[in-house]
Legacy VTK file of the C-alpha trace (Angstrom):
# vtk DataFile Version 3.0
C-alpha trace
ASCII
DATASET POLYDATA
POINTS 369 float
-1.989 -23.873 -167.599
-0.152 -26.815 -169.306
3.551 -26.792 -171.207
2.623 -27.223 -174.774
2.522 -30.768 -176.381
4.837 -29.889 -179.196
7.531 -28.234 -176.556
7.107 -31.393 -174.312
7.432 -34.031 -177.314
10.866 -31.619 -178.797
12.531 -32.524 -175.317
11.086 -36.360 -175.046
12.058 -38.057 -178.542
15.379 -39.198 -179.731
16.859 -38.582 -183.032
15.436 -41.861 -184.740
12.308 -40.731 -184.043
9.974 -39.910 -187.272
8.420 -36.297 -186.223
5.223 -35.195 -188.167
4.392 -32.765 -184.972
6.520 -29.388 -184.792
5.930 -27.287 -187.560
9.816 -27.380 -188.524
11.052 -25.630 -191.808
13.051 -27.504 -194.324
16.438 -27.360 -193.054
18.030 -28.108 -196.489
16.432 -24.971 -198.033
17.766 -22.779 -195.652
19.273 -20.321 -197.850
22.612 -20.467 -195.594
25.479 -18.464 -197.823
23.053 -15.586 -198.242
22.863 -15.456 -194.653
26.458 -15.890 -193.824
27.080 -12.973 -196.543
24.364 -10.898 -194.326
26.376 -11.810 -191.135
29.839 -11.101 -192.369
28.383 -7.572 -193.772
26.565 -6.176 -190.159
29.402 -6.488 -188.639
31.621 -3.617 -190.525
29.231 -1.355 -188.071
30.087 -1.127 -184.190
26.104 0.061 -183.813
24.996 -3.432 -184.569
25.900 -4.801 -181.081
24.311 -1.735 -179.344
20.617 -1.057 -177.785
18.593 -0.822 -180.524
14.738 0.786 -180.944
11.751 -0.620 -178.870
9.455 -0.922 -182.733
12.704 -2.319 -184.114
14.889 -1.234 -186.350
13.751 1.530 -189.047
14.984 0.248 -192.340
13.862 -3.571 -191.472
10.012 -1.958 -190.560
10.429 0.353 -193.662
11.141 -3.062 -196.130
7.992 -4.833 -194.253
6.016 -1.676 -194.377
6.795 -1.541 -198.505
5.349 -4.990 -199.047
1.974 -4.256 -197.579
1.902 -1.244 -199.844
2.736 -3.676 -202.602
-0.305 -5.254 -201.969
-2.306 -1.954 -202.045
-2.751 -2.516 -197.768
-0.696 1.085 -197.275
1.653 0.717 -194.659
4.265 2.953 -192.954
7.598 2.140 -190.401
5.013 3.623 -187.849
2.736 0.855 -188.470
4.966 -1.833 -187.459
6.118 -3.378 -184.479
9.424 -6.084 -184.645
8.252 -8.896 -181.533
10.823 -11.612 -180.738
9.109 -14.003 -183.009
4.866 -14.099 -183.502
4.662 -16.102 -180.405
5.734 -12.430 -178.332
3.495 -10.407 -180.846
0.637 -12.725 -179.396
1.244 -11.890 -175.957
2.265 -8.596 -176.075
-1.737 -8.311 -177.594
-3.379 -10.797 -175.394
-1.723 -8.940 -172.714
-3.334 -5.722 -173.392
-6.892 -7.137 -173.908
-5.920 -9.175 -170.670
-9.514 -10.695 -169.054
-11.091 -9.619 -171.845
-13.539 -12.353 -173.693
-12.137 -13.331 -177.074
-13.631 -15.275 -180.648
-11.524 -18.220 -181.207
-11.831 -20.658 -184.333
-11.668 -24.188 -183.296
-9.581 -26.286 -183.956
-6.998 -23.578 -183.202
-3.427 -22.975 -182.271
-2.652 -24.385 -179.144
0.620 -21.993 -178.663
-2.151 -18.587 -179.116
-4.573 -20.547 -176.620
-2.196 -21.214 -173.863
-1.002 -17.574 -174.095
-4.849 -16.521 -174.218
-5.695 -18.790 -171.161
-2.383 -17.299 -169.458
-3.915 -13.651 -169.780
-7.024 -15.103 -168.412
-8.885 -14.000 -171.935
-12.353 -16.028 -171.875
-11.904 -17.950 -175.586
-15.200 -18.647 -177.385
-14.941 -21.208 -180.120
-16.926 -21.022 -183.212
-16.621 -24.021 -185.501
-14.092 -24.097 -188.565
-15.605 -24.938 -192.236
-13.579 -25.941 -195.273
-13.454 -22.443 -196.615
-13.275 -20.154 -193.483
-14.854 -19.921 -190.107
-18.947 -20.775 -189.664
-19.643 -16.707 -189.899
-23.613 -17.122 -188.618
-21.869 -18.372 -185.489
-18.575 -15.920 -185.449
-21.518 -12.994 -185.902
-23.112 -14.531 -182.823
-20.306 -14.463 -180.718
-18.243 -11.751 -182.079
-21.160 -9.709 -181.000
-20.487 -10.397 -177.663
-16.665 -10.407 -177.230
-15.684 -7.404 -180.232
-12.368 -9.429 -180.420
-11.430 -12.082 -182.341
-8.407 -14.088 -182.866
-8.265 -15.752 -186.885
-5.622 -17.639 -188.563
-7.503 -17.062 -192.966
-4.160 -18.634 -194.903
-4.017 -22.489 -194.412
-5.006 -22.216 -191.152
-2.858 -24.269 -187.976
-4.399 -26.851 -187.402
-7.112 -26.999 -189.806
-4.714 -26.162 -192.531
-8.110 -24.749 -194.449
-7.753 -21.416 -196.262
-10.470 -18.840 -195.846
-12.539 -17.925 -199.051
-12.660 -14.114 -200.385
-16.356 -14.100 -199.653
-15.220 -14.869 -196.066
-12.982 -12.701 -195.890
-15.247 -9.573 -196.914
-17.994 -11.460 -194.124
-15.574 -11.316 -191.672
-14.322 -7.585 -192.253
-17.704 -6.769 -192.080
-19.033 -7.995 -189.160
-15.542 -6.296 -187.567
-16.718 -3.036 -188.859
-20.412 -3.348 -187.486
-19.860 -4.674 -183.856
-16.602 -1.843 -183.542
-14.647 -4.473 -183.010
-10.694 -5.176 -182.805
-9.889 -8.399 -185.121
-5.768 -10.409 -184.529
-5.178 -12.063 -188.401
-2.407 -14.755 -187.759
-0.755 -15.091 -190.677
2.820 -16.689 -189.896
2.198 -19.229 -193.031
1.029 -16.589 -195.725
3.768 -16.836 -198.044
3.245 -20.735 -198.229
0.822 -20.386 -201.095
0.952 -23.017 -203.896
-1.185 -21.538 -206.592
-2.986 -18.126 -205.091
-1.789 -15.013 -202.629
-5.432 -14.171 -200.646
-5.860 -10.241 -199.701
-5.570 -10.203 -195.993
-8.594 -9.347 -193.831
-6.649 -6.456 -192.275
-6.144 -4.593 -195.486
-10.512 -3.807 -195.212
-10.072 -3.019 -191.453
-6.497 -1.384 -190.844
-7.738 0.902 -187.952
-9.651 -2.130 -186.654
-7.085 -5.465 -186.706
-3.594 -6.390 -185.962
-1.720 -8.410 -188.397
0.915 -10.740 -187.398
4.141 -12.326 -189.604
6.576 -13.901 -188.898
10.463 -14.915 -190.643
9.906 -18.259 -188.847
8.278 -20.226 -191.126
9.820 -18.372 -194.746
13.230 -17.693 -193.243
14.878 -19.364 -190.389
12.823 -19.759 -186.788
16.259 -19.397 -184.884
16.235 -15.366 -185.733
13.015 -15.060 -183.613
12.088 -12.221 -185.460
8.079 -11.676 -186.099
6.246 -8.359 -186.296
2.749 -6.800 -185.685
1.328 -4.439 -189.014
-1.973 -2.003 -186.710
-2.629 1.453 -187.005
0.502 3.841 -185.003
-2.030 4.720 -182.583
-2.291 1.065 -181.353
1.298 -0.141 -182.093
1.792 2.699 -179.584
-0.126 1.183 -177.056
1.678 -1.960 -176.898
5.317 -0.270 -177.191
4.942 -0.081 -173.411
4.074 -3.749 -172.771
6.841 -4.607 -175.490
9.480 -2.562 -173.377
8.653 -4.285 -170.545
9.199 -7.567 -171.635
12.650 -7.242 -173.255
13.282 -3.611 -174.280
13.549 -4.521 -177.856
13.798 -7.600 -180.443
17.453 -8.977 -180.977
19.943 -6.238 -182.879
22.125 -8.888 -184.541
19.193 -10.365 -185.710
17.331 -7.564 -187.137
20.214 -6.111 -188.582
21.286 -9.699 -190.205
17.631 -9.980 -191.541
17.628 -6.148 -193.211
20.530 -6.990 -194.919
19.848 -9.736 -196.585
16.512 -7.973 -197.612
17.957 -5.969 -199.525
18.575 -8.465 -202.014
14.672 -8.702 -202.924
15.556 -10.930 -205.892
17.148 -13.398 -203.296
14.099 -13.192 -201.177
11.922 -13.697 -203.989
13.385 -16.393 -205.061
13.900 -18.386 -202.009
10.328 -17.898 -201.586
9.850 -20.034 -205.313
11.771 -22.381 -203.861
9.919 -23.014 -200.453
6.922 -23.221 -202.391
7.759 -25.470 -205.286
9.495 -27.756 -202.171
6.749 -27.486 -199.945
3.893 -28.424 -202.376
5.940 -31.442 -203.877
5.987 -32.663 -199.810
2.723 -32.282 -199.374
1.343 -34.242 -202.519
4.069 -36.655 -201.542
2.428 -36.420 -198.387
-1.387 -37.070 -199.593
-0.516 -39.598 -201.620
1.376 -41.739 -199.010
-1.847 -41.155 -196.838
-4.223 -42.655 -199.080
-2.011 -45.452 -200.214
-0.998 -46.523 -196.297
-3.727 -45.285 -194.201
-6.854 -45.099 -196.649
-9.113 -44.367 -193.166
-7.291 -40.823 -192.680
-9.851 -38.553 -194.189
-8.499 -35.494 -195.081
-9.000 -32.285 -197.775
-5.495 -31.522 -199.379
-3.956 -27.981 -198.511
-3.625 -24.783 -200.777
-0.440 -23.814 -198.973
1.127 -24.074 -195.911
2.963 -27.275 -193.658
0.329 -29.251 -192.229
-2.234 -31.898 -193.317
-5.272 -32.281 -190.900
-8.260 -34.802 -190.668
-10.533 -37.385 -189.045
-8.526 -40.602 -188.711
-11.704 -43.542 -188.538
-11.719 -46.503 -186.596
-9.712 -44.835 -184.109
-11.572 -42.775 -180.761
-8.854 -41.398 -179.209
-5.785 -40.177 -181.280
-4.473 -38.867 -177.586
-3.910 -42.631 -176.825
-2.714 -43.721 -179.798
0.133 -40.929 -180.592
1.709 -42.540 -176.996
1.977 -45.801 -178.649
3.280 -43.983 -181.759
6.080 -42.671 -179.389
7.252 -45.987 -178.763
7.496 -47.312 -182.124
9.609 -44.120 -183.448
7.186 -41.911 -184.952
4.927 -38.380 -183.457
2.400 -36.442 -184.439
-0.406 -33.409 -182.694
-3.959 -35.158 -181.820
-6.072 -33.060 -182.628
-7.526 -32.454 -178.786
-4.437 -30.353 -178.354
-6.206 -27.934 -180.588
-9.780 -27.799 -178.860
-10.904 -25.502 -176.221
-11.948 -28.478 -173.509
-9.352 -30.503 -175.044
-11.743 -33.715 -175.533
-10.391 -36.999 -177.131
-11.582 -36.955 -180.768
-9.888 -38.969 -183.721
-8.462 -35.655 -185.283
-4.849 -35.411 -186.066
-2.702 -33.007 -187.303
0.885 -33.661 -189.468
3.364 -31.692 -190.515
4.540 -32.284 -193.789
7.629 -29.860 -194.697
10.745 -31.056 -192.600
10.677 -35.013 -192.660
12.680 -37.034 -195.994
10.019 -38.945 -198.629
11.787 -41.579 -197.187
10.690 -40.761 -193.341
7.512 -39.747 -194.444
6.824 -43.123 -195.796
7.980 -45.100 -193.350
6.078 -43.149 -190.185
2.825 -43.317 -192.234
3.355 -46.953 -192.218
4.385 -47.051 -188.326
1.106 -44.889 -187.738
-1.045 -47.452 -189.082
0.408 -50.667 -187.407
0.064 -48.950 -184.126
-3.231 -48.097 -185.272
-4.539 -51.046 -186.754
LINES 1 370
369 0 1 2 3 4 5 6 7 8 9 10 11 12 13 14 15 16 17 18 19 20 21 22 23 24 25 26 27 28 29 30 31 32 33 34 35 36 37 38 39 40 41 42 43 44 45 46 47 48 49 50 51 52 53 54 55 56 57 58 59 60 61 62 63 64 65 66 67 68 69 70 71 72 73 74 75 76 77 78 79 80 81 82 83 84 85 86 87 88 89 90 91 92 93 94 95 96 97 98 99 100 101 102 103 104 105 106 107 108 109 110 111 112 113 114 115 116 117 118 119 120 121 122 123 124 125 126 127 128 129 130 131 132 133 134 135 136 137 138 139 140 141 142 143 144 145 146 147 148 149 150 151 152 153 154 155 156 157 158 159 160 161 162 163 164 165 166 167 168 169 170 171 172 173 174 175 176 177 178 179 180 181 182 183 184 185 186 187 188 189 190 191 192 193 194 195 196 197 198 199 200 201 202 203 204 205 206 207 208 209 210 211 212 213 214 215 216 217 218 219 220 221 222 223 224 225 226 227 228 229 230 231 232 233 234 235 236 237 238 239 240 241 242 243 244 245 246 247 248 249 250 251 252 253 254 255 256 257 258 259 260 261 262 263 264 265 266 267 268 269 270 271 272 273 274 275 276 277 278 279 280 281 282 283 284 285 286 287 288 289 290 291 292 293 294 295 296 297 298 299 300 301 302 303 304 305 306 307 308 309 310 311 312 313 314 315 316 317 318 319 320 321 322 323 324 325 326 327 328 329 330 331 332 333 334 335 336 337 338 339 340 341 342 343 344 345 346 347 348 349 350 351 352 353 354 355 356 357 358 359 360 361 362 363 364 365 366 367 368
């Protein structure tokens, strides 16, 4: 085990540093006074500060719950489980499955691997295409672990976005192996021109879905959640209560309230999207105006841009020379198995200024070149 790069590089730059490597939220489209109205409301009710329910709050899983029905994926309070953000809901699952051998895609999110190598879970990696993982080889090994970890919608690193067709593949092979499959799905909402059907909704006795408030909210709530069937929510209840008896109160109850505002939601949502998508084609087009030898396929949704930067062997190497001249970014070993030097690199694209975006592209390629 290792502390994770991103955690490691948080603690080690300074505030003039250019950071393209946490995948931070906008902090100006924080919807703040709808929170602070949220706040001020809870706390008419002495309950809020008290021990609240293992699977969280009911009316918070009941509003989750109604937007998988939305999407014709029927889902009841039964079928969720609130986790102290989607990092717990990760290893409340690796730890049941603990030892067990798992189907990774690769590249792949560092924070799920370290909890999967923590758990001692075996990870096999099967190669990531353009439009979903390589399914010939996720058959091949999914025969052999029944488990599989997947992240379909604009995928971290990778930021690629699984095709319907793979989608349906994947379901499929799920069903005929007997198989458990964990959809990651913490970016979802991120869309800038499509919603995809999750792979859950074909297999909901067979997969646990993951979101997450982190990414279309605010990360400081730490509130994520796990959609399965009761009869396996119920199964990790026992490793959840272990671990911290329940998810925050104050922030549950601060989150259900200002969910009742759907409209707000809704529109906030809009508003991440529209600001999101307008970053990353800022983003894109900075790339191949500054570093033309960063090959790269634009994102559908998301925060991150990924790609192949040429001329360069070891982007390990170069982000420490990055570090000194005030900018950061994830090479993209971080996100491998073996963790071999390769000239992949991964940027975030959603928290940084058009003016900081511009000028760490620029610092990236006179340390580079």
């Amino acid at each position: 085990m290792k502390r994770s790069f991103i955690r490691e590089i948080l603690e080690s730059i300074d505030e003039q540093t250019i950071s393209f490597a946490g995948g931070l939220p906008n902090e100006a489209l924080f919807p703040l006074k709808e929170l602070q109205k949220a706040s001020q409301k809870i706390f008419d009710n002495p309950k809020v500060l008290q021990y609240s329910l293992s699977n969280g709050i009911v009316s918070l899983r009941e509003k989750i719950a109604k937007e998988y029905t939305k999407e014709g994926f029927e889902t009841h309070a039964e079928n969720i489980l609130i986790t102290t953000g989607s990092q717990q809901a990760m290893y409340i699952i690796a730890k049941y499955f603990e030892k067990r051998n798992i189907t990774i895609e690769e590249p792949s999110y560092l924070g799920a691997m370290n909890i999967f190598r923590l758990n001692a879970l075996n990870m096999q990696g099967v190669k990531l295409e353009d439009d979903g993982i390589h399914t010939e080889g996720f058959e091949k090994s999914f025969a052999q672990t029944q488990l599989a970890y997947l992240i379909p919608d604009f995928q971290n690193p990778f930021s690629s976005t699984y095709s319907n067709e793979k989608r349906e593949e994947v379901a499929n092979i799920v069903k005929k192996y007997k198989g458990i499959l964990i959809e990651d799905a913490p970016y979802r909402e991120l869309y800038f021109e499509q919603k995809y059907k999750t792979i859950s909704a074909m297999i909901p006795e067979q997969s646990f879905h993951l979101g997450s408030f982190s990414k279309t909210l605010a990360p400081s709530l730490r509130i994520g959640w796990i959609r399965a069937s009761s009869e396996l929510i119920q199964s990790l209840l026992m490793i959840k209560e272990s671990i911290d008896l329940h998810s925050c109160g104050i922030s549950q109850y601060i989150l259900d309230a200002y969910l009742q505002e759907e409209e707000s939601y809704a529109n906030h949502l809009k508003k991440l999207r529209n600001g999101y998508k307008e970053k990353m084609e800022f983003f894109a087009k900075t790339l191949k105006e500054e570093l033309p030898q960063f090959h790269f396929t634009k994102p559908k949704g998301g925060m991150f841009i990924y790609g192949r930067l040429e001329g360069v062997d070891d982007t390990y190497a170069l982000v420490q020379k990055c570090i000194k001249n005030k900018v950061v970014y994830v090479p993209g070993s971080e996100f491998y198995i073996k963790q071999e030097k390769n000239n992949e690199v991964r940027f975030n694209y959603s928290h940084s200024n058009f003016d900081q975006i511009l000028r760490g592209i620029k610092l990236i390629c006179t340390s580079a070149y």
